[in-house]
C-alpha positions in Angstrom: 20.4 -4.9 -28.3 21.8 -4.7 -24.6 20.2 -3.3 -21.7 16.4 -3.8 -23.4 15.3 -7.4 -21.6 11.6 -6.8 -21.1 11.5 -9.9 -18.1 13.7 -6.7 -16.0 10.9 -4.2 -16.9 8.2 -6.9 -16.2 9.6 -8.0 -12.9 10.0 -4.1 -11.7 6.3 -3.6 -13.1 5.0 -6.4 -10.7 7.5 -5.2 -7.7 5.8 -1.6 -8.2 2.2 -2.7 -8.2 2.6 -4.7 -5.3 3.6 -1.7 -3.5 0.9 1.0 -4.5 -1.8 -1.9 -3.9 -1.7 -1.6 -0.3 -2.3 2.3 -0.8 -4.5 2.4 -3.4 -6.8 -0.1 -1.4 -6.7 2.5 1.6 -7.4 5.0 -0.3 -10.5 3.9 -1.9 -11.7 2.2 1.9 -14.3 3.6 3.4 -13.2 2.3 6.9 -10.9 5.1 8.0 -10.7 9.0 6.7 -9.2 11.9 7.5 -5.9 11.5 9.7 -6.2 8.5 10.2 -6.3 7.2 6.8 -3.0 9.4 6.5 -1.4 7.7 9.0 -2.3 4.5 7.9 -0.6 5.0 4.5 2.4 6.8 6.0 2.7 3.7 8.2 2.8 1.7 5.0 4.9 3.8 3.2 7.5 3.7 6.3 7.4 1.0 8.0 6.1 -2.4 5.6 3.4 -4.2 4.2 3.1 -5.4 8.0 1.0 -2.7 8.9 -1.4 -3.0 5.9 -2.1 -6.2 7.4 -3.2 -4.1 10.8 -5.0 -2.4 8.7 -7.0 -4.7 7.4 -7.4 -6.4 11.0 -7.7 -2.9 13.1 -9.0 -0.5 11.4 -10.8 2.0 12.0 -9.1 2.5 15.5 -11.5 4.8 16.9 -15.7 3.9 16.6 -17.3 6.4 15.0 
């Protein structure tokens, strides 16, 4: 049958989970909340995985 080549639906799996990870990971950290957290994700969502990896070097921005 045409059309029904699971390496396609494997290969999109992968590609989709690679780009929730960085989300998901914010989401559950307990480095940020609030807006900030917010704006991380939107920053992720937007812009690249480049600013997950601030993320992980910056964040939080502010002290607490």
């Amino acid at each position: 049958m045409e059309g029904s080549d699971p390496s396609i639906a494997i290969i999109l799996l992968i590609v989709a989970i690679g780009w929730l990870l960085p989300i998901i990971i914010i989401l559950r950290s307990s480095k940020t909340s609030g807006g900030e957290k917010l704006a991380w994700i939107l920053l992720i969502i937007f812009v690249s995985w480049l600013a997950w990896i601030f993320y992980w070097l910056l964040a939080p921005i502010k002290k607490s």
